[in-house]
C-alpha positions in Angstrom: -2.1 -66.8 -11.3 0.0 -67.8 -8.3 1.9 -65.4 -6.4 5.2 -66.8 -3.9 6.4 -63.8 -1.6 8.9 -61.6 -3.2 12.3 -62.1 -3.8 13.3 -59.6 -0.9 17.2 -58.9 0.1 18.6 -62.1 2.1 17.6 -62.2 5.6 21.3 -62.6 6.5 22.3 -59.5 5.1 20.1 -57.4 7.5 22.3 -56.6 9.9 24.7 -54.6 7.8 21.8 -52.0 7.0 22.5 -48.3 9.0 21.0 -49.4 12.8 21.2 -53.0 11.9 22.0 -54.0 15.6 18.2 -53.1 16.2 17.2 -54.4 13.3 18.9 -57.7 13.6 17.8 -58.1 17.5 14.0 -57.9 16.1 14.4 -60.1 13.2 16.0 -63.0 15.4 12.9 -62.5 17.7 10.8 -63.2 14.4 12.9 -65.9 12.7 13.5 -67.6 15.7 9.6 -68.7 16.5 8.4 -71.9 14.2 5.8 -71.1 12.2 2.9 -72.7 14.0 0.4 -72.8 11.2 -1.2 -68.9 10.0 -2.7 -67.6 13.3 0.3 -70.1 14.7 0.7 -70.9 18.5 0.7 -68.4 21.3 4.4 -67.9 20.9 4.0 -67.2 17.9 1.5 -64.7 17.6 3.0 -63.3 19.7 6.2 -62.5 18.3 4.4 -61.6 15.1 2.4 -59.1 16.9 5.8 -57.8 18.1 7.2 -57.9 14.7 4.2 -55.7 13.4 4.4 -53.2 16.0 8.1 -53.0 14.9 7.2 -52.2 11.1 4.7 -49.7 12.2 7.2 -47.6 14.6 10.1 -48.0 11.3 6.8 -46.3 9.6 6.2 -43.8 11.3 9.7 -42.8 11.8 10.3 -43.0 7.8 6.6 -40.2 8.4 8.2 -38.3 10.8 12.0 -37.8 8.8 10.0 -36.5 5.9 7.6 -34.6 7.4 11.0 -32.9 9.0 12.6 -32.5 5.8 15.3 -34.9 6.7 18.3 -35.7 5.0 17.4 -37.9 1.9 20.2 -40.3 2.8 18.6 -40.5 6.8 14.8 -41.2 4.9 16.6 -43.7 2.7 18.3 -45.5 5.6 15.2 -45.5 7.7 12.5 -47.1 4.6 15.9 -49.4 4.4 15.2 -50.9 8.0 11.1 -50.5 7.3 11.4 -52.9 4.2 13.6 -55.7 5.8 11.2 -55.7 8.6 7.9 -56.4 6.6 10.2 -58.9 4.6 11.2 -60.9 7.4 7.2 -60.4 8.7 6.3 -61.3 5.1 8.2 -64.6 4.5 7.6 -66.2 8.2 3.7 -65.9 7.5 4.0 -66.9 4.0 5.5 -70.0 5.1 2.8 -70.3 7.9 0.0 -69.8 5.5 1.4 -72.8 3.1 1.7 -75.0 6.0 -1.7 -74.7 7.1 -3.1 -74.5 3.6 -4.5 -71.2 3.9 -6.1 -70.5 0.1 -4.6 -66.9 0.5 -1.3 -68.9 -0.3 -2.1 -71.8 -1.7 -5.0 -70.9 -3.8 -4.8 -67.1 -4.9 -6.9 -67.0 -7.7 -9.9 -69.0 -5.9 -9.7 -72.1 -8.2 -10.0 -74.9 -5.5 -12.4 -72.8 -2.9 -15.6 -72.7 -3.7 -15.9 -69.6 -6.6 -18.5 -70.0 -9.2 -19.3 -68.6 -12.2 -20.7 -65.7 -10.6 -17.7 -64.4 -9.5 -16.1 -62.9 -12.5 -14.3 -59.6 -13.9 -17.2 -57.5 -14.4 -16.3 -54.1 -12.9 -15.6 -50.7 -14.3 -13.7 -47.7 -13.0 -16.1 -45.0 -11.5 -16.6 -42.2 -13.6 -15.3 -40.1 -11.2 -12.3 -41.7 -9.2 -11.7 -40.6 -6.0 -8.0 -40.0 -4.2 -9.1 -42.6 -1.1 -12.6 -43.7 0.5 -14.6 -45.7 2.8 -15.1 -49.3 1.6 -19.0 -49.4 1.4 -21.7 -46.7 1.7 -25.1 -46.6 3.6 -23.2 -48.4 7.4 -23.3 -48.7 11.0 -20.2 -49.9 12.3 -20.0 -53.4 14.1 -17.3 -55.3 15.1 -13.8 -53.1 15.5 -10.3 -54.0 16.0 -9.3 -56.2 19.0 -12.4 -56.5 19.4 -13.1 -59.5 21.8 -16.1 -62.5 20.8 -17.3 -65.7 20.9 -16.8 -66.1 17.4 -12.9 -65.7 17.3 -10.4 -67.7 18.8 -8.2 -64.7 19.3 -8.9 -60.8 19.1 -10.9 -59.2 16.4 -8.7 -58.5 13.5 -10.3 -55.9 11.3 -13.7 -53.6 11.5 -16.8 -55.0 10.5 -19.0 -52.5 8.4 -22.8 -53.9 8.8 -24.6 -53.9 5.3 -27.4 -55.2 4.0 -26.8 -58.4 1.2 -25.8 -57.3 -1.8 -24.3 -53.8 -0.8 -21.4 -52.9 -3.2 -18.1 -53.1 -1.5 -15.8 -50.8 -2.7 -11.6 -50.5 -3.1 -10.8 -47.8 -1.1 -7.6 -46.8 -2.9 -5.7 -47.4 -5.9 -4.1 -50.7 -6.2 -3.7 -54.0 -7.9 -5.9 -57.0 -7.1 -3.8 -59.4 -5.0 -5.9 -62.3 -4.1 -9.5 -63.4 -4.5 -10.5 -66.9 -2.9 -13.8 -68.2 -1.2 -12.9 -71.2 0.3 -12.7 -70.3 4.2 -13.9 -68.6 7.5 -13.5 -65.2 5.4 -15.9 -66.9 2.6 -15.4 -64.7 -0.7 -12.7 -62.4 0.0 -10.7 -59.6 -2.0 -7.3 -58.4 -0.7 -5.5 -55.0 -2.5 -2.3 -54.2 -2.8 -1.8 -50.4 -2.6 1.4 -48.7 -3.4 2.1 -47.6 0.0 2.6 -50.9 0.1 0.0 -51.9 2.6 -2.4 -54.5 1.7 -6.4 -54.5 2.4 -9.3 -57.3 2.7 -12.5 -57.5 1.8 -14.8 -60.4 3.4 -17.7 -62.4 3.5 -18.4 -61.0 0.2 -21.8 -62.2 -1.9 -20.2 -62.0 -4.8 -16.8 -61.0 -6.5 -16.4 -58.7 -9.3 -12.2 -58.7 -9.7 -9.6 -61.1 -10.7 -6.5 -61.7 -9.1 -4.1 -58.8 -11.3 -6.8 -56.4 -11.7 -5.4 -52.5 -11.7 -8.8 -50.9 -9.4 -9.0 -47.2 -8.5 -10.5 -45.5 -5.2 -13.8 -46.2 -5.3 -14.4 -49.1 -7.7 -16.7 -51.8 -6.8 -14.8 -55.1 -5.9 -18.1 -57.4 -5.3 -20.8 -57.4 -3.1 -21.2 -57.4 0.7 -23.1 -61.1 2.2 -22.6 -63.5 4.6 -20.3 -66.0 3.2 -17.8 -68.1 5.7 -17.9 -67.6 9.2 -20.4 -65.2 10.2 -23.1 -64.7 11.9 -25.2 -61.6 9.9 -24.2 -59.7 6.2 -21.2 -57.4 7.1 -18.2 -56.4 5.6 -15.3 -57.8 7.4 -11.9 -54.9 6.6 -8.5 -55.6 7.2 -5.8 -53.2 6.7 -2.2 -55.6 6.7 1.3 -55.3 6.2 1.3 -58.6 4.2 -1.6 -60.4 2.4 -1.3 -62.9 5.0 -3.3 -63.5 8.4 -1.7 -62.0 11.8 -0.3 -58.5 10.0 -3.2 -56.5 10.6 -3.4 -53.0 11.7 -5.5 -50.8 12.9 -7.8 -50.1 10.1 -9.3 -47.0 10.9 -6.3 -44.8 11.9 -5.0 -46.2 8.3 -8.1 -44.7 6.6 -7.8 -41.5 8.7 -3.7 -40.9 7.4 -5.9 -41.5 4.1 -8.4 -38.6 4.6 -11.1 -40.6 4.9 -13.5 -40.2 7.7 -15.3 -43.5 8.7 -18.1 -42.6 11.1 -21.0 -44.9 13.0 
């Protein structure tokens, strides 16, 4: 099942939103970068990093008017200037990804990249769903965010959970099943799209248990942990992102933590 990006409002019709002079200043800093291929140029991961910080300060000021008990109208207008944010941020990567054939957007489902017969739709809800958890069970944590390494050409983008082969790896929230491939530096991979409309990754996985349209709960395995694609030991590679696509990430474990979920080494 192939997946384009979402038919968001037009990008020309930004400005008029309440605050749209902000709004449109950041979005022509977005739109007016070339997509240099997913991961792009300096330039322009740059101005995507810029364009993610942006999302995440129209997020937290959404948190902060409800936490205060805003106005409904002021919450409205403020998740109005959040969501044409991640859609400009959403479409320049999504056109990035395509260009440089990355299977996330060219290959959703996994077809051309490598999945076998061993990675099929074999898991079950847990008997006992939980509200939001860590991804895998039994850890030391690695690799973290922005890390720095001979292994990536830029900063870390995720945190690396070190597992054993073969340790189930875990959704940890409700969600739908975005995107399984197995074809690149991420080898077998699972990204989830959660309500809160943030997406998260799974990597280097041994084996995948989901298909792309797969409804998961808190809790329920997606596959198992390995050492598929570019690694250099079994871990679980997590990314928390704004988009399915490369160069949204977030920080994942403040993410977890607004999710009551404690990750500790």
């Amino acid at each position: 099942m192939r997946r384009e990006h979402p038919a968001y409002p037009p990008l020309t019709r930004l400005g008029t939103v309440s605050g749209g002079a902000v709004l449109a200043a950041v979005l022509l800093v977005v739109l007016a970068v070339a997509p240099a291929g997913a991961g792009g140029g300096d330039t322009f991961r740059k101005a995507t990093a810029r364009s993610v910080r942006a999302h995440e300060e129209a997020r937290r000021h959404v948190d902060r008017l409800r936490a205060a008990d805003a106005a409904p109208t002021r919450i409205k207008a403020a998740e109005r200037r959040r969501k044409a944010l991640r859609a400009a941020l959403w479409g320049r990567l999504w056109t990035a990804a395509k260009a440089s054939g990355d299977p996330v957007a060219v290959d959703p489902g996994g077809h051309a990249g490598g999945c076998s017969a061993r990675d099929r739709d074999r898991s079950r809800p847990p008997r006992r769903p939980l509200a939001w958890t860590a991804p895998t069970r039994d850890y030391w944590l690695s690799a973290g965010y922005a890390d720095r390494g001979a292994h990536w050409a830029h900063r870390h983008t995720g945190q690396d959970f070190a597992v054993p082969t073969g340790s189930p790896v875990l959704a940890v929230g409700p969600g739908t099943v975005h995107v399984t491939t197995c074809g690149d530096g991420f080898g077998r991979q699972v990204i989830v799209h959660h309500p809160d409309g943030y997406f998260t990754q799974y990597a280097h996985l041994s084996r995948i248990d989901v298909r792309p349209g797969r409804r998961v709960v808190a809790g329920q395995r997606l596959g198992l942990s390995g050492a598929t694609g570019n690694v250099t030991g079994p871990h679980l590679h997590f990314e928390v992102r704004v988009t399915p696509y490369m160069g949204s990430s977030v920080s994942p474990l403040p993410w977890l933590r607004r999710k009551a979920v404690k990750v500790t080494d």
